[in-house]
Every structure is written in C-alpha cells, then in structure tokens.
mmCIF file as Biopython writes it, N, C-alpha, C and O atoms, coordinates in Angstrom:
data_model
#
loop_
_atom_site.group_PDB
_atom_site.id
_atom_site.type_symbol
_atom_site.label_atom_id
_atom_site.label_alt_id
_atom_site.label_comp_id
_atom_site.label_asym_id
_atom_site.label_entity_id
_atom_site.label_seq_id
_atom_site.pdbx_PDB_ins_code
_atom_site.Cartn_x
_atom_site.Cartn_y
_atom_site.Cartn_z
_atom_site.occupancy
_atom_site.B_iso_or_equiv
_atom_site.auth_seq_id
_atom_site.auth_asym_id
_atom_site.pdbx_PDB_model_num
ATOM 1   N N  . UNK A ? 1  ? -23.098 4.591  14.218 1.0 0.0 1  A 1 
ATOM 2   C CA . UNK A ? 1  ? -22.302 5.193  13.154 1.0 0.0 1  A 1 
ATOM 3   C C  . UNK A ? 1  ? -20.982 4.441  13.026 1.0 0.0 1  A 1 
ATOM 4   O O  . UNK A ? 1  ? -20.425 4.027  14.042 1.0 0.0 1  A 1 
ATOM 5   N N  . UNK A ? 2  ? -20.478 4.257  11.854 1.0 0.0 2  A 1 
ATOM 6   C CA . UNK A ? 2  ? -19.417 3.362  11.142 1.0 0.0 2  A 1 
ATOM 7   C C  . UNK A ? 2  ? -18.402 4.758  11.334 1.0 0.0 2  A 1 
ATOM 8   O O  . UNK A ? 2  ? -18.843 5.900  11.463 1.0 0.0 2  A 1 
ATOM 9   N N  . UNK A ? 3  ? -17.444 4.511  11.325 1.0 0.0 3  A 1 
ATOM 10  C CA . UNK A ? 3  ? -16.056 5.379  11.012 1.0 0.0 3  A 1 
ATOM 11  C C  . UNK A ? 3  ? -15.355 4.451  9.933  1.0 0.0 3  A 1 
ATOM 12  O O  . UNK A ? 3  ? -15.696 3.276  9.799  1.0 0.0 3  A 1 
ATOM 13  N N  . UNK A ? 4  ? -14.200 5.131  9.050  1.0 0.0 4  A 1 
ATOM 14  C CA . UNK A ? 4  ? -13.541 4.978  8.478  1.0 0.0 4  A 1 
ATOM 15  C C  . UNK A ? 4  ? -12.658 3.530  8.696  1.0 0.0 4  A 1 
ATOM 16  O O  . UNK A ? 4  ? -12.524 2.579  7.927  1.0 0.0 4  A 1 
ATOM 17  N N  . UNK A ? 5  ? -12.103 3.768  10.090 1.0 0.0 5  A 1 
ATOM 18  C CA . UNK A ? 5  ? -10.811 2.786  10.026 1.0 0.0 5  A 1 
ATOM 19  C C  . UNK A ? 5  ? -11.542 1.349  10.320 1.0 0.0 5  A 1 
ATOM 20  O O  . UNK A ? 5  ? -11.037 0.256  10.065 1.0 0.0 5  A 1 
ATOM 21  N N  . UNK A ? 6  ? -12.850 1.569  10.914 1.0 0.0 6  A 1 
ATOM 22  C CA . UNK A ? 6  ? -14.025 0.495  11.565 1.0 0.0 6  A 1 
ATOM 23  C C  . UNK A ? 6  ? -14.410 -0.316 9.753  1.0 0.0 6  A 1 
ATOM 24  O O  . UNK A ? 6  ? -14.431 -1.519 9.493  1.0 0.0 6  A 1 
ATOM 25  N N  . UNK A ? 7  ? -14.618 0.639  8.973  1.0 0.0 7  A 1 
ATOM 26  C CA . UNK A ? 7  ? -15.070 -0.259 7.726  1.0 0.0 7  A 1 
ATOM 27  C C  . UNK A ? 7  ? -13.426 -0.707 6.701  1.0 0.0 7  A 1 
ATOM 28  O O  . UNK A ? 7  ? -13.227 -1.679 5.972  1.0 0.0 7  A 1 
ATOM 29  N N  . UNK A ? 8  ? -12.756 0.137  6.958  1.0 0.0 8  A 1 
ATOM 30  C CA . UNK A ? 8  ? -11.346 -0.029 6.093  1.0 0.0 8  A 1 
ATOM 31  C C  . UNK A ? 8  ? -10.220 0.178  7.403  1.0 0.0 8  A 1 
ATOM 32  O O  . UNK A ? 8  ? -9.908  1.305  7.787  1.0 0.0 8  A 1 
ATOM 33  N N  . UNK A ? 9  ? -9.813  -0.748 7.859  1.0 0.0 9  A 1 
ATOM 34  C CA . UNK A ? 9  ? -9.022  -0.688 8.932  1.0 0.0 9  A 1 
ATOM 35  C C  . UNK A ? 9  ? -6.648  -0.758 7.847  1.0 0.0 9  A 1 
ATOM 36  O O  . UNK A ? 9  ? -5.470  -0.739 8.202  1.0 0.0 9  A 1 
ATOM 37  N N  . UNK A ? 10 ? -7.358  -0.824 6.762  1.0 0.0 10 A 1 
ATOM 38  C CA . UNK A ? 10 ? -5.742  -0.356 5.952  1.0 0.0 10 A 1 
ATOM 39  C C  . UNK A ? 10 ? -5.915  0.808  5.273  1.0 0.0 10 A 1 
ATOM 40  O O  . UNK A ? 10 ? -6.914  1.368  4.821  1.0 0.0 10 A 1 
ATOM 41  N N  . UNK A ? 11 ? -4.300  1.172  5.288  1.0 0.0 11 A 1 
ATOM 42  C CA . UNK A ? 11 ? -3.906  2.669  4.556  1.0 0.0 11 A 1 
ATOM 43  C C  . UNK A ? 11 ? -2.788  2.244  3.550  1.0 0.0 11 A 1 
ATOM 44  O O  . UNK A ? 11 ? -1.691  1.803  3.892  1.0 0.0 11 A 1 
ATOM 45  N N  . UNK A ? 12 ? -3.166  2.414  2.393  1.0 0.0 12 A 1 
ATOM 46  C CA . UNK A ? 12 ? -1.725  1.948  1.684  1.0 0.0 12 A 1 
ATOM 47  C C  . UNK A ? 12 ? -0.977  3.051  1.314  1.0 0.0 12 A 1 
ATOM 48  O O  . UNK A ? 12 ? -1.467  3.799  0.468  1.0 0.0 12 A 1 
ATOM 49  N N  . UNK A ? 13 ? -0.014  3.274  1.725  1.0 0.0 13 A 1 
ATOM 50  C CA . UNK A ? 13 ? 0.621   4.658  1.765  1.0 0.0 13 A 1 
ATOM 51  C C  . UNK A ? 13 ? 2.225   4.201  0.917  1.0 0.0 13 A 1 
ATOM 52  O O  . UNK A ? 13 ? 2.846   3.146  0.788  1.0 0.0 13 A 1 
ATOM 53  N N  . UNK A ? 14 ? 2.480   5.925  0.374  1.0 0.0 14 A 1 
ATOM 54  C CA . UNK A ? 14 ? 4.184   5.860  0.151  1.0 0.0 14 A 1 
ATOM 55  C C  . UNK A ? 14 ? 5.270   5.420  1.546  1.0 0.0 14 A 1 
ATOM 56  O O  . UNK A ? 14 ? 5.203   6.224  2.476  1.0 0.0 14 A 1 
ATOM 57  N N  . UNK A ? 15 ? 6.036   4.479  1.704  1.0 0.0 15 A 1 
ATOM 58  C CA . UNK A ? 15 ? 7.029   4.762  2.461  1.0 0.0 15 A 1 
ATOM 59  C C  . UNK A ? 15 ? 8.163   6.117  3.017  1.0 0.0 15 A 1 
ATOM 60  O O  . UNK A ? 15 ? 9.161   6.035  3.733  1.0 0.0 15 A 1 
ATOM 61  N N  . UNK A ? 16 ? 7.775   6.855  2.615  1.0 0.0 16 A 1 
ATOM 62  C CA . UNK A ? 16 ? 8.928   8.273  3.205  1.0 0.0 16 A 1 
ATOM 63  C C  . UNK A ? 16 ? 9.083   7.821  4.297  1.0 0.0 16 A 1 
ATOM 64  O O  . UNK A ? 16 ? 10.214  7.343  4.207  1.0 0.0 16 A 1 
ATOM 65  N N  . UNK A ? 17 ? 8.626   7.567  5.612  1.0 0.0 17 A 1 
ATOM 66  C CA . UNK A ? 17 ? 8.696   7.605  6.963  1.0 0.0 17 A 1 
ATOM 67  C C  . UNK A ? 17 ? 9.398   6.452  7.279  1.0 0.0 17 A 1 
ATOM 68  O O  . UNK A ? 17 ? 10.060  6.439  8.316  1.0 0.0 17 A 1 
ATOM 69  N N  . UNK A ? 18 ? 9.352   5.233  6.366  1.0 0.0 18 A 1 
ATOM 70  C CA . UNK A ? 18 ? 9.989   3.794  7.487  1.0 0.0 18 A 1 
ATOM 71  C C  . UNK A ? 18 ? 9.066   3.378  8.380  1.0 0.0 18 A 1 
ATOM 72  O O  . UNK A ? 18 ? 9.389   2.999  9.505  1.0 0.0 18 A 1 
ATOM 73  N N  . UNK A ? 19 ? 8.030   3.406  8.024  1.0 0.0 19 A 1 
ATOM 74  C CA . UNK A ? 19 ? 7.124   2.771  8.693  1.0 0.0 19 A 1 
ATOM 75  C C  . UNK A ? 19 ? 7.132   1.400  9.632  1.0 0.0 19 A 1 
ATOM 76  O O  . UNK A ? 19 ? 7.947   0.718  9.011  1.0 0.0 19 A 1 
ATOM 77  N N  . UNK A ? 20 ? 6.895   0.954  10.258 1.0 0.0 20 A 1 
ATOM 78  C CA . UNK A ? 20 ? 7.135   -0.334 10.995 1.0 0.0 20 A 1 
ATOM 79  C C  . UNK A ? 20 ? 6.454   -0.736 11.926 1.0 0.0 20 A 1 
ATOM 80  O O  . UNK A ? 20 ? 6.105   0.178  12.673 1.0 0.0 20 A 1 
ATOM 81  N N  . UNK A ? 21 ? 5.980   -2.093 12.311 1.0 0.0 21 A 1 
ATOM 82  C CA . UNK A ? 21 ? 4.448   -2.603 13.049 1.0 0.0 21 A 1 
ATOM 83  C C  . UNK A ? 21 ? 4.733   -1.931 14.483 1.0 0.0 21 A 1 
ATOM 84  O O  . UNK A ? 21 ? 5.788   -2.031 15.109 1.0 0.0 21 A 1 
ATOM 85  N N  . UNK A ? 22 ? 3.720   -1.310 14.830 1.0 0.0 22 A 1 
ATOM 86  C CA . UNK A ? 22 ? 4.116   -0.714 16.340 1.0 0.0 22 A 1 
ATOM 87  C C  . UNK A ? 22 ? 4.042   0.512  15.989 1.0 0.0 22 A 1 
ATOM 88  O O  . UNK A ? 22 ? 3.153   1.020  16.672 1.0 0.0 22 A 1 
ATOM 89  N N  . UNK A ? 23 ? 4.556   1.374  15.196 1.0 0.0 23 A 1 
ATOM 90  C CA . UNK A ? 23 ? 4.639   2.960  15.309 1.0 0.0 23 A 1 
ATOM 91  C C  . UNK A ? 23 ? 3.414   3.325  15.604 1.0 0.0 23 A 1 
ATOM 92  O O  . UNK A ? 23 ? 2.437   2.663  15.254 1.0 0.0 23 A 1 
ATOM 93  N N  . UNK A ? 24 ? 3.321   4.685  16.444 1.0 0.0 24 A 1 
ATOM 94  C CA . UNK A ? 24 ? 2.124   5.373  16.359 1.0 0.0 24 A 1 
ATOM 95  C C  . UNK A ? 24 ? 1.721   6.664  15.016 1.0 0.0 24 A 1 
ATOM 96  O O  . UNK A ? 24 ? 2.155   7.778  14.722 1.0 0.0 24 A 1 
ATOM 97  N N  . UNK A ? 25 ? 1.279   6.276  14.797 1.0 0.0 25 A 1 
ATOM 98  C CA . UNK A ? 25 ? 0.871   7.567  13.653 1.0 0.0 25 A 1 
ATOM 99  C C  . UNK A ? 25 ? -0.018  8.533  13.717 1.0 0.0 25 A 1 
ATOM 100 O O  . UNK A ? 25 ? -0.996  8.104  14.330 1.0 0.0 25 A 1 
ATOM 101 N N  . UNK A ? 26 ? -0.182  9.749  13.351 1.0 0.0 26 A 1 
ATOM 102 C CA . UNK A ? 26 ? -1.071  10.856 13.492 1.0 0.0 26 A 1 
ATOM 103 C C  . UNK A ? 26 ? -1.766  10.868 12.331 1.0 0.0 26 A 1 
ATOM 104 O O  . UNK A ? 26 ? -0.936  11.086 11.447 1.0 0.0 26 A 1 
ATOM 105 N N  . UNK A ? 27 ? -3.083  10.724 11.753 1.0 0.0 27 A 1 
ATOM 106 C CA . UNK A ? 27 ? -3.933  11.530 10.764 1.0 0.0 27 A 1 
ATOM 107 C C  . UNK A ? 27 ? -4.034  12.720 10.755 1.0 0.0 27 A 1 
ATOM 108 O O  . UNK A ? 27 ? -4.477  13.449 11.643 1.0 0.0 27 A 1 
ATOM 109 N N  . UNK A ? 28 ? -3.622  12.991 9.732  1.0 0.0 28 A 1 
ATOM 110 C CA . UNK A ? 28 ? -3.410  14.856 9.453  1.0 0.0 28 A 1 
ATOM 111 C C  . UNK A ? 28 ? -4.308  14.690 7.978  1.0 0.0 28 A 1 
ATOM 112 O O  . UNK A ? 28 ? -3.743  13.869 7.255  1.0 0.0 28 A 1 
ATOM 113 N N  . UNK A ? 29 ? -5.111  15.056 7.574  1.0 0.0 29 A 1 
ATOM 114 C CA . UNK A ? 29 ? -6.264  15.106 6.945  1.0 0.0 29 A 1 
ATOM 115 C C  . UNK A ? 29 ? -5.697  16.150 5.562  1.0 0.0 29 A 1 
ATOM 116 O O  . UNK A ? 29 ? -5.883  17.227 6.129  1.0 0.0 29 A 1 
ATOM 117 N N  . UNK A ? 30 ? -5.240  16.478 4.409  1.0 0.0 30 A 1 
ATOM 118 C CA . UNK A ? 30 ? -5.110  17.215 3.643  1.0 0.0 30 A 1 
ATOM 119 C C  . UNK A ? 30 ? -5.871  17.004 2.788  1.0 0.0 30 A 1 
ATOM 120 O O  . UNK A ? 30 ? -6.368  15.880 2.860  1.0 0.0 30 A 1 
ATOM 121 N N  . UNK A ? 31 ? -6.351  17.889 1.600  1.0 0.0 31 A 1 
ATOM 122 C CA . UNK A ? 31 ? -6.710  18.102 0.343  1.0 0.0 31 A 1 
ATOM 123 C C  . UNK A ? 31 ? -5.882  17.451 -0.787 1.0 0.0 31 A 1 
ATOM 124 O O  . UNK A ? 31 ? -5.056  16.687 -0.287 1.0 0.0 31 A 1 
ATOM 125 N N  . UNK A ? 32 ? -5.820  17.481 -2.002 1.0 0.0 32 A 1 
ATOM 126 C CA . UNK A ? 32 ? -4.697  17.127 -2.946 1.0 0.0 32 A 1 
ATOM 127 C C  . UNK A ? 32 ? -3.945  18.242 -3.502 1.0 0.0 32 A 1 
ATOM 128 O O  . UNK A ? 32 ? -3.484  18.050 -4.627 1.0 0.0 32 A 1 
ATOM 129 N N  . UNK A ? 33 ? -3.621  19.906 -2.689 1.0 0.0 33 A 1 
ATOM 130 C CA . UNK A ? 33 ? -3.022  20.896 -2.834 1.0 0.0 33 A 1 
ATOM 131 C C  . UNK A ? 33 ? -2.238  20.442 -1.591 1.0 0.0 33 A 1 
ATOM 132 O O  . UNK A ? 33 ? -1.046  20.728 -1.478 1.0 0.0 33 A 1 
ATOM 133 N N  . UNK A ? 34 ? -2.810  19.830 -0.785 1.0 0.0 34 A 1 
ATOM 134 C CA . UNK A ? 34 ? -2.176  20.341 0.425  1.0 0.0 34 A 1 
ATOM 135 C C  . UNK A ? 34 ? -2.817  20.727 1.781  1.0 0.0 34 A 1 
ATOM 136 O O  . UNK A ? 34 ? -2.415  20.310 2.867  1.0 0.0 34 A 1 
ATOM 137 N N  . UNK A ? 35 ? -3.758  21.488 1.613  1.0 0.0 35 A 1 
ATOM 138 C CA . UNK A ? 35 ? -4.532  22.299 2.586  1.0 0.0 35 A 1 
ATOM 139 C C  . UNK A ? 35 ? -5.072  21.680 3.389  1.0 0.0 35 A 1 
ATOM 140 O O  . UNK A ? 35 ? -6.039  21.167 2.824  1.0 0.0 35 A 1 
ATOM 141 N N  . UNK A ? 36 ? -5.026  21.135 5.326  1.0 0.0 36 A 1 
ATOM 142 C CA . UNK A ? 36 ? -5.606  20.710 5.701  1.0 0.0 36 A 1 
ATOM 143 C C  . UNK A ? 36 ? -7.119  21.198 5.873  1.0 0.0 36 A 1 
ATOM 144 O O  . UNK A ? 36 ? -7.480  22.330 5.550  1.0 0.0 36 A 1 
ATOM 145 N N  . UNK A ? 37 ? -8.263  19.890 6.603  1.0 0.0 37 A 1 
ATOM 146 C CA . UNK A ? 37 ? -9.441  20.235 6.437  1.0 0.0 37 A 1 
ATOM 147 C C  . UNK A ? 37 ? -9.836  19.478 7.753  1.0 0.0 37 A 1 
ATOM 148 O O  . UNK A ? 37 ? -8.956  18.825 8.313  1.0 0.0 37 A 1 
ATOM 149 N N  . UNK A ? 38 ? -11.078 19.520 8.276  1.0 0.0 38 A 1 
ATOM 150 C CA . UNK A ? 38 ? -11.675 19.248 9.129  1.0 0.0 38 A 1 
ATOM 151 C C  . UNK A ? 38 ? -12.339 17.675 8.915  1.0 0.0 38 A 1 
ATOM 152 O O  . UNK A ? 38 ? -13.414 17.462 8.355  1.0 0.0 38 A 1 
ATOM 153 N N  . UNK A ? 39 ? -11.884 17.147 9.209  1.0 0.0 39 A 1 
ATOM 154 C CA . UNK A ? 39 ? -12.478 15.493 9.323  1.0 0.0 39 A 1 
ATOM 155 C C  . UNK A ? 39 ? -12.696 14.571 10.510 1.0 0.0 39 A 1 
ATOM 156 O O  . UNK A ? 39 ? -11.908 14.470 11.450 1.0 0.0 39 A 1 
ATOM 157 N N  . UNK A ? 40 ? -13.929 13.853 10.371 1.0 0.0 40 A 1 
ATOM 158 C CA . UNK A ? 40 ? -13.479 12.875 11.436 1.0 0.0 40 A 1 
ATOM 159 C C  . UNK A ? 40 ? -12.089 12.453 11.913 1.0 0.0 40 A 1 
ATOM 160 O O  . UNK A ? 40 ? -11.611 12.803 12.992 1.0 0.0 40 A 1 
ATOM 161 N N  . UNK A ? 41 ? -11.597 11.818 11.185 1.0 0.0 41 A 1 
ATOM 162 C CA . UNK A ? 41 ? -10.078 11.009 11.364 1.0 0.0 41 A 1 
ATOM 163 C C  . UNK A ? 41 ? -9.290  12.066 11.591 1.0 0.0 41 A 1 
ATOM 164 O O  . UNK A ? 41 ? -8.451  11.640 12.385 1.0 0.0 41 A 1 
ATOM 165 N N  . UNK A ? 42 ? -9.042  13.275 11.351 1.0 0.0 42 A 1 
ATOM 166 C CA . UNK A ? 42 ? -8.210  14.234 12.048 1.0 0.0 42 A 1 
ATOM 167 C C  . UNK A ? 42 ? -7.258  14.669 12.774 1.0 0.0 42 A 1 
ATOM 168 O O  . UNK A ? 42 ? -7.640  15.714 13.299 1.0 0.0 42 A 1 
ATOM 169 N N  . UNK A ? 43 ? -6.582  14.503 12.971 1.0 0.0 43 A 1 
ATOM 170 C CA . UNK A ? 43 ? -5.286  14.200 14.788 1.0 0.0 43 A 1 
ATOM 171 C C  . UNK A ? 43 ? -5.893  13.468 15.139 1.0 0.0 43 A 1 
ATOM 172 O O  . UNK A ? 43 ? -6.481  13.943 16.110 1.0 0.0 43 A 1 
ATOM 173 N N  . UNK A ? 44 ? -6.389  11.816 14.866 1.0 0.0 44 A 1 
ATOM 174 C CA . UNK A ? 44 ? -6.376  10.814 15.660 1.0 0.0 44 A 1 
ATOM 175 C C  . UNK A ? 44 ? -5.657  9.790  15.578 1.0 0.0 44 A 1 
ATOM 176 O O  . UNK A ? 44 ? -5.509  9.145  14.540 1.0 0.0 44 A 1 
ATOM 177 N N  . UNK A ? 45 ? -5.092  9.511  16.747 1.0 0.0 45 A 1 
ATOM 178 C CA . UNK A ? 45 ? -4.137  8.762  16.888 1.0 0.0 45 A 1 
ATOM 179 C C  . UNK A ? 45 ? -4.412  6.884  16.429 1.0 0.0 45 A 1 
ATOM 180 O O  . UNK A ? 45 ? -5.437  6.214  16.557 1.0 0.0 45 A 1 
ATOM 181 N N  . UNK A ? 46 ? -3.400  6.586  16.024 1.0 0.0 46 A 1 
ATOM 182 C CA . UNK A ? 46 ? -3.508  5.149  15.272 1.0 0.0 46 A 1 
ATOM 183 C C  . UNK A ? 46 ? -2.308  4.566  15.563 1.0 0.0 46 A 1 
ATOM 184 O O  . UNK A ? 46 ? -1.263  5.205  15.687 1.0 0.0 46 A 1 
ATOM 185 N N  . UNK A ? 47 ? -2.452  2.851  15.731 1.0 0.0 47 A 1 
ATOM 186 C CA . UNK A ? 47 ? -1.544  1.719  16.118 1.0 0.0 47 A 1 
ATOM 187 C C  . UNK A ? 47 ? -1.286  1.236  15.028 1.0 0.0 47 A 1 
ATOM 188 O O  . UNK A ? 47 ? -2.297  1.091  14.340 1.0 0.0 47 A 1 
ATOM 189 N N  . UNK A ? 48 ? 0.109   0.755  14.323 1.0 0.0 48 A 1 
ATOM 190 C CA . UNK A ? 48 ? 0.087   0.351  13.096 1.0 0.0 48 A 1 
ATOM 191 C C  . UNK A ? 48 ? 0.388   -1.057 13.391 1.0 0.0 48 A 1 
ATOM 192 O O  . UNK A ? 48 ? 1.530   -1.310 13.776 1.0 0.0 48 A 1 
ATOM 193 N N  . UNK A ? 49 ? -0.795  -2.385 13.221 1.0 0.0 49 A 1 
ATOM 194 C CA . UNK A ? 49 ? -0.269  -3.307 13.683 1.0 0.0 49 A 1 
ATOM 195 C C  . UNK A ? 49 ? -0.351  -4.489 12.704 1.0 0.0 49 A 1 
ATOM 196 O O  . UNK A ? 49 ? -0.450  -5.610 13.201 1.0 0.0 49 A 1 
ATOM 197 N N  . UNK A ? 50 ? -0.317  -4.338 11.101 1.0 0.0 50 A 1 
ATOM 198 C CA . UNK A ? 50 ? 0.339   -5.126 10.420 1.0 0.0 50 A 1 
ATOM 199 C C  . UNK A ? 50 ? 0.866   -4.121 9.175  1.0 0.0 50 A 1 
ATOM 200 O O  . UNK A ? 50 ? 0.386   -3.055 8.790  1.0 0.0 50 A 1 
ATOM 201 N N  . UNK A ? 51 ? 1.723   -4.669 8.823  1.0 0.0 51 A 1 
ATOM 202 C CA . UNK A ? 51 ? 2.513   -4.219 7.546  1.0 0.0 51 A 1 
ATOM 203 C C  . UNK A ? 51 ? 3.263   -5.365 6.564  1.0 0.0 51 A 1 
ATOM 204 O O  . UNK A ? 51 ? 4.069   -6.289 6.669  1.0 0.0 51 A 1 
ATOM 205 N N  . UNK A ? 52 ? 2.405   -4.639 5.473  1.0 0.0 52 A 1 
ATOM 206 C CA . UNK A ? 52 ? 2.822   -5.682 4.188  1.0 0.0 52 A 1 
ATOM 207 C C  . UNK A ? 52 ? 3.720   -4.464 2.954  1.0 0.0 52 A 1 
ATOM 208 O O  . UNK A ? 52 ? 3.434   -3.283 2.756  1.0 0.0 52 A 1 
ATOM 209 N N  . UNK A ? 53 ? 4.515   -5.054 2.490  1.0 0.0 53 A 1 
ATOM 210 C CA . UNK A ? 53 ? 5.607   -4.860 1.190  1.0 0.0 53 A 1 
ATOM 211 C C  . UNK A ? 53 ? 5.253   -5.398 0.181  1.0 0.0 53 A 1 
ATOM 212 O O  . UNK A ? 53 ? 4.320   -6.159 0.437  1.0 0.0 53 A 1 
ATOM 213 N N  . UNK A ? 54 ? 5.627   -5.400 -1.279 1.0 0.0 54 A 1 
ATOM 214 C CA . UNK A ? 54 ? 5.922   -6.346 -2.113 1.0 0.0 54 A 1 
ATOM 215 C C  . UNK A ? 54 ? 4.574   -6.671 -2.537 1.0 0.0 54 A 1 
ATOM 216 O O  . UNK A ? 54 ? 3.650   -5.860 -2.601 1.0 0.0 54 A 1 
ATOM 217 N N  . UNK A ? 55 ? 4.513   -7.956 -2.835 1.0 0.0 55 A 1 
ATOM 218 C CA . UNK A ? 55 ? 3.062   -8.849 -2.741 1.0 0.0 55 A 1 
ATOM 219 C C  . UNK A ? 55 ? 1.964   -8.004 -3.748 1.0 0.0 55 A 1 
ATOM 220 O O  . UNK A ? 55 ? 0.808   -7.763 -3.401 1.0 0.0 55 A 1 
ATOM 221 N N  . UNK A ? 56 ? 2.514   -7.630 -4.971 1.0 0.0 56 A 1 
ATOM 222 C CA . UNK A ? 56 ? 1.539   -6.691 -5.792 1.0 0.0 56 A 1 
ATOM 223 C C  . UNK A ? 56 ? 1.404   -5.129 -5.826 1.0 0.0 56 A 1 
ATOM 224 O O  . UNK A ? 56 ? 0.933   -4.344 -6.649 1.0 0.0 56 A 1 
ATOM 225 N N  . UNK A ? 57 ? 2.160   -4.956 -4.287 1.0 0.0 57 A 1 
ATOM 226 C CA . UNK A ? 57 ? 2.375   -3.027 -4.458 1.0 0.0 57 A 1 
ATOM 227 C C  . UNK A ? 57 ? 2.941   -2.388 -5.247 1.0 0.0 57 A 1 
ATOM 228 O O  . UNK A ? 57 ? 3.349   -3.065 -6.190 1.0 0.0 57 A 1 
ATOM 229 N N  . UNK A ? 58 ? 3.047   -1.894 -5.271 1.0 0.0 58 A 1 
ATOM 230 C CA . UNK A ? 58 ? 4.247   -0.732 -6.557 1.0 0.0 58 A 1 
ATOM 231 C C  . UNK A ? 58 ? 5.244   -0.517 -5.533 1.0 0.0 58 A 1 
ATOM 232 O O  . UNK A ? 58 ? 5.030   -0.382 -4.329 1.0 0.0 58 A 1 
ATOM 233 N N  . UNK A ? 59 ? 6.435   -0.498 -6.175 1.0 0.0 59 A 1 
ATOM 234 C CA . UNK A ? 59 ? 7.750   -0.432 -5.064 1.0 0.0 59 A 1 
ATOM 235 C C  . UNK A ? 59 ? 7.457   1.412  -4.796 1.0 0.0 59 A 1 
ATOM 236 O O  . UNK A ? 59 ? 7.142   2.404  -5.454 1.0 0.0 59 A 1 
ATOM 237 N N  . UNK A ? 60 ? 7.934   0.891  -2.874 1.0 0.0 60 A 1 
ATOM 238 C CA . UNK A ? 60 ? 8.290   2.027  -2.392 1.0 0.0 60 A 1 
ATOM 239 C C  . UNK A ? 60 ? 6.808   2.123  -1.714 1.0 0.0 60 A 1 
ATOM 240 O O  . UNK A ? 60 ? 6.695   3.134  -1.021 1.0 0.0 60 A 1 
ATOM 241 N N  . UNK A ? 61 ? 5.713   1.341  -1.757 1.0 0.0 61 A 1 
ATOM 242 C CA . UNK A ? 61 ? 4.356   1.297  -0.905 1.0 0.0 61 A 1 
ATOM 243 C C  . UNK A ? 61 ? 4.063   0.239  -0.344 1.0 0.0 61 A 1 
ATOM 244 O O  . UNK A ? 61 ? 4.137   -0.933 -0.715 1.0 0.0 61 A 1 
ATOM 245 N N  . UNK A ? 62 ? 3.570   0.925  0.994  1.0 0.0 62 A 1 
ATOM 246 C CA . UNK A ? 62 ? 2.989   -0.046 2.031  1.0 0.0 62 A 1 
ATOM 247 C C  . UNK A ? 62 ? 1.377   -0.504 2.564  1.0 0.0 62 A 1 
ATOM 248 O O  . UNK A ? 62 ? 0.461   0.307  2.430  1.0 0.0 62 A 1 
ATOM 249 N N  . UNK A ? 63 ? 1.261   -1.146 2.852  1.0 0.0 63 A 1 
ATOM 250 C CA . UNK A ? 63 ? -0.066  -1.680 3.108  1.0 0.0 63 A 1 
ATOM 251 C C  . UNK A ? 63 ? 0.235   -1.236 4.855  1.0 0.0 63 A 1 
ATOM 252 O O  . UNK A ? 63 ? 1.299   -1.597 5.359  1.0 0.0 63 A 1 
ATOM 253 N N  . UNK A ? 64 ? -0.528  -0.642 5.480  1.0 0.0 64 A 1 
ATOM 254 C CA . UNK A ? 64 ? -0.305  -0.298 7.013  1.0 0.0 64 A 1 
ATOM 255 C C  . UNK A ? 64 ? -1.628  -1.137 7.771  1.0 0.0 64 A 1 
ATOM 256 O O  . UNK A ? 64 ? -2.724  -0.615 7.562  1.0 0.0 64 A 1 
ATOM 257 N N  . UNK A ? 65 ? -1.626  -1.992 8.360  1.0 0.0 65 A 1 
ATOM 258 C CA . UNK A ? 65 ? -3.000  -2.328 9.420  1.0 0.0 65 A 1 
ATOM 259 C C  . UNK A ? 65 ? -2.600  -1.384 10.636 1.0 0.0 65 A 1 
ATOM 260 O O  . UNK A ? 65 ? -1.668  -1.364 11.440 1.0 0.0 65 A 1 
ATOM 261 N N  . UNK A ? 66 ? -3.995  -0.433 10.348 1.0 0.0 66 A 1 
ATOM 262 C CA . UNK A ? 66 ? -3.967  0.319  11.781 1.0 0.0 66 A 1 
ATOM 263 C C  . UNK A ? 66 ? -5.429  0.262  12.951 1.0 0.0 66 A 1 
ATOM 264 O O  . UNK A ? 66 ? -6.642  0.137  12.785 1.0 0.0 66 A 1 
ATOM 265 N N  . UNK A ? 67 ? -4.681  0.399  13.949 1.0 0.0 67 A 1 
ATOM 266 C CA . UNK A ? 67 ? -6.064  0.331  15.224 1.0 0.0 67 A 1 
ATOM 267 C C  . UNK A ? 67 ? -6.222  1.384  15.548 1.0 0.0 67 A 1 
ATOM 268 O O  . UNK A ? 67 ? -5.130  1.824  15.905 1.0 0.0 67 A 1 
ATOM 269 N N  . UNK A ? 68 ? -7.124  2.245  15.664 1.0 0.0 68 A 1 
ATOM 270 C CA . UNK A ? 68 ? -7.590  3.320  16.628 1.0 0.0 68 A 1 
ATOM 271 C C  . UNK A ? 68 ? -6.929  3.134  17.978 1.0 0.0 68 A 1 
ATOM 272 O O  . UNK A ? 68 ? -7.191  2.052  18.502 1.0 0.0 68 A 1 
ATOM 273 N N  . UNK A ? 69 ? -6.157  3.918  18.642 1.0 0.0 69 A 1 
ATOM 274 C CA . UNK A ? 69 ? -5.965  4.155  19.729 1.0 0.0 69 A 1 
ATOM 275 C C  . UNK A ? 69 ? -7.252  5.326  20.738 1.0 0.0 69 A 1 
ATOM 276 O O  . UNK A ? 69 ? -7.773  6.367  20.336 1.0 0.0 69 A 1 
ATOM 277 N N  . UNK A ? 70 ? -7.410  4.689  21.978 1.0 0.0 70 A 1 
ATOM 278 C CA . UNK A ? 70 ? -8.782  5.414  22.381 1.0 0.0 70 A 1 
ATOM 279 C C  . UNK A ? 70 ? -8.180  6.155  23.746 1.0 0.0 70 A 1 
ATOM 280 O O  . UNK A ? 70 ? -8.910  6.867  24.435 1.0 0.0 70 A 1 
#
C-alpha cells in the first residue's frame, strides 16, 4: 500500500506559520468547514526538508518537501 506523502511527498500551503526547512509539522486532517476527520495522515508527524517561494506561487505560498518521521 502507497500512502499519500510516498506518492506526493509536497504540500503547497499558505504561509501563516513561517515555515522553514527543518520544522516539524503535525497533520491535522480538516474538512473545508473546518471539522476534523479521520485519515490516514492524521497526527502524523512530518520533516519539512525542502522549501520553495516565489518561482510561480501566488505570493504568501509555499511549496513544503516533507518526510514522514517514523
């Protein structure tokens, strides 16, 4: 079985947080209300170990390379 970060190992996300290569991050899984849900990826923990800006994003988004932490 394939997981998520195994076939798409990027998240291109809004910046709110300041993101930066090295942080650890939590998957918290929501709906588009809001409401969390039960998913694989779930509270699992992730290595963010490249980050891209600029380069075609829409300002204020990031490209995150993350690793599964095990």
């Amino acid at each position: 079985m394939m997981f998520l970060w195994e076939i798409r190992p990027f998240e291109i996300r809004y910046n709110d947080r300041n993101y930066q290569k090295g942080d650890i991050i939590k998957i918290i899984v929501v709906d588009r209300e809001g409401h969390a849900f039960r998913h694989p990826l779930d509270m699992e923990l992730f290595r963010i170990v490249y980050f891209l800006e600029g380069w075609g994003l829409e300002d204020g988004y990031v490209a995150l390379g993350i690793q599964r932490l095990l």
